[in-house]
ROKOL-466869 format. One record per residue: residue number from 1; residue in three letters; x, y, z of N, C-alpha, C, O in turn. Coordinates in nm, 2 decimals. Each point is the difference from the previous one (the first is absolute). Example, Ala and Ser with C-alpha at 12.3 -4.5 7.8 and 13.67 -1.06 7.14 Angstrom:
REM residues 2
+-----+---------+--------+--------+--------+--------+--------+--------+--------+--------+--------+--------+--------+--------+
| num | residuo |    nxx |    nyy |    nzz |   caxx |   cayy |   cazz |    cxx |    cyy |    czz |    oxx |    oyy |    ozz |
+-----+---------+--------+--------+--------+--------+--------+--------+--------+--------+--------+--------+--------+--------+
|   1 |     ALA |   1.32 |  -0.57 |   0.78 |  -0.09 |   0.12 |   0.00 |   0.09 |   0.12 |   0.00 |   0.10 |   0.00 |   0.07 |
|   2 |     SER |  -0.14 |   0.11 |  -0.14 |   0.09 |   0.11 |   0.00 |  -0.08 |   0.11 |   0.08 |   0.05 |   0.11 |   0.01 |
+-----+---------+--------+--------+--------+--------+--------+--------+--------+--------+--------+--------+--------+--------+
END
This chain:
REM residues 59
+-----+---------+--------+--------+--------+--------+--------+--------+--------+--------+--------+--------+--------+--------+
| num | residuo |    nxx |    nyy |    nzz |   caxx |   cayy |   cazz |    cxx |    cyy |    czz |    oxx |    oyy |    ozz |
+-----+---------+--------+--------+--------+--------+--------+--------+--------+--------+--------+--------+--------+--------+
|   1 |     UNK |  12.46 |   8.03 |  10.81 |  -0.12 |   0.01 |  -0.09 |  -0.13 |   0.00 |   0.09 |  -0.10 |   0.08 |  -0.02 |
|   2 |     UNK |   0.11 |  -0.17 |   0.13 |  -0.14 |  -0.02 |   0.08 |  -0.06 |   0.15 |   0.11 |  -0.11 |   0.03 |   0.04 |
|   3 |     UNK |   0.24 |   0.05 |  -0.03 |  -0.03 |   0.13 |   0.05 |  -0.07 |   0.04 |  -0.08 |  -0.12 |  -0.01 |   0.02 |
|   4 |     UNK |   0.18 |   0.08 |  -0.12 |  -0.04 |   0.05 |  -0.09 |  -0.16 |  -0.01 |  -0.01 |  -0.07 |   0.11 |  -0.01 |
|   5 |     UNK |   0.02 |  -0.22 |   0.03 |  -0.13 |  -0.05 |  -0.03 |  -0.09 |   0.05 |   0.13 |  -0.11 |   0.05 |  -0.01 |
|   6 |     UNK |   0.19 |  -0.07 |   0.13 |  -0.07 |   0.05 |   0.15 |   0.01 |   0.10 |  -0.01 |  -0.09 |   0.07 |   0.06 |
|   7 |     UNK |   0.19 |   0.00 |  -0.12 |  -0.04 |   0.18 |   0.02 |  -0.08 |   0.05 |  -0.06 |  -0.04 |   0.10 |   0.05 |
|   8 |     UNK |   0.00 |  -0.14 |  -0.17 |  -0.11 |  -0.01 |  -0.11 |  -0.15 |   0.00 |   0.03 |  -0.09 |   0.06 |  -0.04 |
|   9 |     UNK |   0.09 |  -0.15 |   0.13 |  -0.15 |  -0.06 |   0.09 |   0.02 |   0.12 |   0.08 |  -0.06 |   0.09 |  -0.05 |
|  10 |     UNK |   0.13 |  -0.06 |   0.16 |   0.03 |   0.09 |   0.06 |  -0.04 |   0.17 |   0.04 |  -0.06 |   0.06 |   0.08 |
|  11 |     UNK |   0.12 |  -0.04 |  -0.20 |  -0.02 |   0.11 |  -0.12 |  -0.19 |   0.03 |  -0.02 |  -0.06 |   0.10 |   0.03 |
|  12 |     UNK |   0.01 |  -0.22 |  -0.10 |  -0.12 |  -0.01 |  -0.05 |  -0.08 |   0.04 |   0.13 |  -0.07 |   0.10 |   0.02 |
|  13 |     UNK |   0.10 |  -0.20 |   0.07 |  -0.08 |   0.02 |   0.11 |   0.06 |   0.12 |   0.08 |  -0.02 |  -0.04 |   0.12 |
|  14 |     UNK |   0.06 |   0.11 |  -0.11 |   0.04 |   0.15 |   0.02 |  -0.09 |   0.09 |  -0.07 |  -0.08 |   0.07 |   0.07 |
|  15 |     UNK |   0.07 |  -0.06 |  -0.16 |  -0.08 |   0.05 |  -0.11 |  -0.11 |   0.00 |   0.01 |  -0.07 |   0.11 |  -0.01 |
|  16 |     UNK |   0.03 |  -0.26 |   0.03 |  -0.17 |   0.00 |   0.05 |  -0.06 |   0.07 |   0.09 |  -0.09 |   0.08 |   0.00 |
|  17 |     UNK |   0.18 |  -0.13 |   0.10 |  -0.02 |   0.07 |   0.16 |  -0.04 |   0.15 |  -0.01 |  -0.10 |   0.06 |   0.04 |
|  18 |     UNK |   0.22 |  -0.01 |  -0.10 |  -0.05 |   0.15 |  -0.01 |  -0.11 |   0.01 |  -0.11 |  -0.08 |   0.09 |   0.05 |
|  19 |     UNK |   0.04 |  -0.13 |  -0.16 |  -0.08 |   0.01 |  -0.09 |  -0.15 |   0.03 |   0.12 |  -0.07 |   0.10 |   0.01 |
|  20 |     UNK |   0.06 |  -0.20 |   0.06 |  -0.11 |  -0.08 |   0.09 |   0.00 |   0.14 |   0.11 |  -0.09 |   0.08 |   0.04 |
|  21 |     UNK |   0.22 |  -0.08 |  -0.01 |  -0.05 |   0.17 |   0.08 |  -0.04 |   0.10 |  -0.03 |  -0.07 |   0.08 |   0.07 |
|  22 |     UNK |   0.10 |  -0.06 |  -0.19 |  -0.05 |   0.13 |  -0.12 |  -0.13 |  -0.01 |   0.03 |  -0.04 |   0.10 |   0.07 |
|  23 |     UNK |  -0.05 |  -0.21 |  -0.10 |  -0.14 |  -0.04 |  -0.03 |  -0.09 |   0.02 |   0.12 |  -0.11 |   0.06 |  -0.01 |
|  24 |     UNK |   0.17 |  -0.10 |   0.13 |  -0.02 |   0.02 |   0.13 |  -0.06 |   0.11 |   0.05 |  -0.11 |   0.02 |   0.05 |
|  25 |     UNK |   0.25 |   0.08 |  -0.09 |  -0.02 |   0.13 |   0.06 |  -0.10 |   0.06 |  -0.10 |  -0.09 |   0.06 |   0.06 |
|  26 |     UNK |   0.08 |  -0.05 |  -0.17 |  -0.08 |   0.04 |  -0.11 |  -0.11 |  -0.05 |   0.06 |  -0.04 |   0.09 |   0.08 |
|  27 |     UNK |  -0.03 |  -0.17 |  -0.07 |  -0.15 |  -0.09 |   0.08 |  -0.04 |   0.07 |   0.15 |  -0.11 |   0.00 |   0.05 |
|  28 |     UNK |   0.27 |   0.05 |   0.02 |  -0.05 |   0.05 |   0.11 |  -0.02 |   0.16 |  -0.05 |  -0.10 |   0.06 |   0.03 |
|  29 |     UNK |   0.16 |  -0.02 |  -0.09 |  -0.02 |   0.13 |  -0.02 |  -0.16 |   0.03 |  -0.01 |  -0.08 |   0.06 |   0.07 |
|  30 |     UNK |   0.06 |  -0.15 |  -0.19 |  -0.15 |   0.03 |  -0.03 |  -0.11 |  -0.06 |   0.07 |  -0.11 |   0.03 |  -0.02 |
|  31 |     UNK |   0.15 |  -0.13 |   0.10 |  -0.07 |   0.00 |   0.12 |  -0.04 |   0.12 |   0.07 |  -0.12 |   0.02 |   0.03 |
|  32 |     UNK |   0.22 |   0.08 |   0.02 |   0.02 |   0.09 |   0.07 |  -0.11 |   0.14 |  -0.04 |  -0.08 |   0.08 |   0.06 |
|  33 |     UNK |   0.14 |  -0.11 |  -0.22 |  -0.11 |   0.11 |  -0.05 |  -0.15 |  -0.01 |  -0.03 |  -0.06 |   0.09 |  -0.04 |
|  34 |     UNK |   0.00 |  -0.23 |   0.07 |  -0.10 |  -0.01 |  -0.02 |  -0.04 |  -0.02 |   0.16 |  -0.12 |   0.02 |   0.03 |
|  35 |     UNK |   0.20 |  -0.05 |   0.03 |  -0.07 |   0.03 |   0.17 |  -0.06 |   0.13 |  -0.01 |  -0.12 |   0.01 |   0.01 |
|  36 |     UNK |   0.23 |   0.13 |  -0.02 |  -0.03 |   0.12 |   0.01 |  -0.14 |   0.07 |  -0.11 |  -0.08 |   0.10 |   0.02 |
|  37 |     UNK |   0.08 |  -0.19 |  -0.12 |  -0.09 |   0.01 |  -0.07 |  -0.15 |   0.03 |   0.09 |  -0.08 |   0.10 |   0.01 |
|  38 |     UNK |   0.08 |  -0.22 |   0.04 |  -0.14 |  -0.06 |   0.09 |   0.02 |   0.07 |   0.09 |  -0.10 |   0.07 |   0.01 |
|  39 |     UNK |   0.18 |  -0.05 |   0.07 |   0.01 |   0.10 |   0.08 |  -0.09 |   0.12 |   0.01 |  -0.08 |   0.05 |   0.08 |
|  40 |     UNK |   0.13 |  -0.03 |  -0.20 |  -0.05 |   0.18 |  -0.03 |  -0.11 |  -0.01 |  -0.07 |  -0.07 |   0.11 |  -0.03 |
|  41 |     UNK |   0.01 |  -0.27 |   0.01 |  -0.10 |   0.07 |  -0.07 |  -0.11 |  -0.05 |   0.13 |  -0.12 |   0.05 |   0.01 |
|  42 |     UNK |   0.16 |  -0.13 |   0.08 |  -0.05 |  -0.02 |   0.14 |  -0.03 |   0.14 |   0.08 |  -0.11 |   0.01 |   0.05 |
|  43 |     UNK |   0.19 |   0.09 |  -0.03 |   0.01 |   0.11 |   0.03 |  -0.09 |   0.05 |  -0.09 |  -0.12 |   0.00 |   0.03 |
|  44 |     UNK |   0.13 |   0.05 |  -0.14 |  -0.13 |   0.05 |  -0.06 |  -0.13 |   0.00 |   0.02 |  -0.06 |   0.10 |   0.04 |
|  45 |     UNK |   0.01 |  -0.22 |  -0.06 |  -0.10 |  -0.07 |   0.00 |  -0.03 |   0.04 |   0.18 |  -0.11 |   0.05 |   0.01 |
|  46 |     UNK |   0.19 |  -0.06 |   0.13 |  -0.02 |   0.06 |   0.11 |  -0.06 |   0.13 |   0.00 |  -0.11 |   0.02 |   0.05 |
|  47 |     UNK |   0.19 |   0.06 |  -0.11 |   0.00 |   0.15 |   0.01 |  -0.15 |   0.01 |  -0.06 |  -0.07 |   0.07 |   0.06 |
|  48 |     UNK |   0.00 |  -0.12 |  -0.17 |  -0.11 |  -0.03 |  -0.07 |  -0.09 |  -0.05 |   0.08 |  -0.12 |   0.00 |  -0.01 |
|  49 |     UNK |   0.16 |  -0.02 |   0.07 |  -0.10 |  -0.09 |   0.16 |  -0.01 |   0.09 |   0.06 |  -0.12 |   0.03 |   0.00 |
|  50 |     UNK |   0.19 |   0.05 |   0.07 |   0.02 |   0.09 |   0.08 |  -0.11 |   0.12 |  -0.04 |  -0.11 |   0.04 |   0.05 |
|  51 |     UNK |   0.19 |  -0.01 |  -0.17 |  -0.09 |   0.17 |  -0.07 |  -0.15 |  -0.04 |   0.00 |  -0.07 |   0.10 |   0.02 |
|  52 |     UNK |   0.00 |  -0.24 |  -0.04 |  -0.10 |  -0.02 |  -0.01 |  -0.08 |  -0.03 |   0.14 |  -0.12 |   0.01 |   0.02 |
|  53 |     UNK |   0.21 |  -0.04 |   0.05 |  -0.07 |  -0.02 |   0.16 |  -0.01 |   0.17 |   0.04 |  -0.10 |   0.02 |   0.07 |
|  54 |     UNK |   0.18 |   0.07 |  -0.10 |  -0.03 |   0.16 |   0.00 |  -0.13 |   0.02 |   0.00 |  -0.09 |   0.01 |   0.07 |
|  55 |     UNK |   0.15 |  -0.01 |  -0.23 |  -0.15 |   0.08 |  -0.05 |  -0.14 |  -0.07 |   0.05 |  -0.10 |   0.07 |   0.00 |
|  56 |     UNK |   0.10 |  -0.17 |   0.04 |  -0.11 |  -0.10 |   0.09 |  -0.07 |   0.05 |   0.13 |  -0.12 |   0.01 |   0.05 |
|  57 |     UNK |   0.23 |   0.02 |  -0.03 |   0.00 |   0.07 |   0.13 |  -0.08 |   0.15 |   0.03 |  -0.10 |   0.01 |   0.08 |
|  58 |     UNK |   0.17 |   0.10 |  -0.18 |  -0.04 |   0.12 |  -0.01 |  -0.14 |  -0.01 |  -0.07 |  -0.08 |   0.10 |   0.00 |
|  59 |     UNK |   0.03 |  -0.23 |  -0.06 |  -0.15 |   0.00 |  -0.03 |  -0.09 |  -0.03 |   0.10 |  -0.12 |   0.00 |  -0.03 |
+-----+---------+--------+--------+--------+--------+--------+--------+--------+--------+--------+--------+--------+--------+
END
């Protein structure tokens, strides 16, 4: 009967573990996407630096 009960705990904590990795990877994902976010909007905001130091220039 006492197995029964440790495979049980076992089990559960199997479960979690992967539950907890689900969450993980889901948190890094959108970490990831919100890096690239800033990224690009970092690059934008450059290229907007840039076009304006141009036209700066040619005045």
């Amino acid at each position: 009967m006492g197995i029964w009960l440790e495979l049980g705990i076992f089990g559960l904590v199997f479960v979690f573990a992967f539950w907890q990795m689900h969450d993980v990877r889901k948190a890094q994902e959108q970490t990831r996407q919100q890096r690239a976010r800033e990224k690009a909007a970092q690059q934008a905001h450059e290229a907007e630096a840039s076009k304006a130091e141009k036209a700066n220039e040619k005045d």
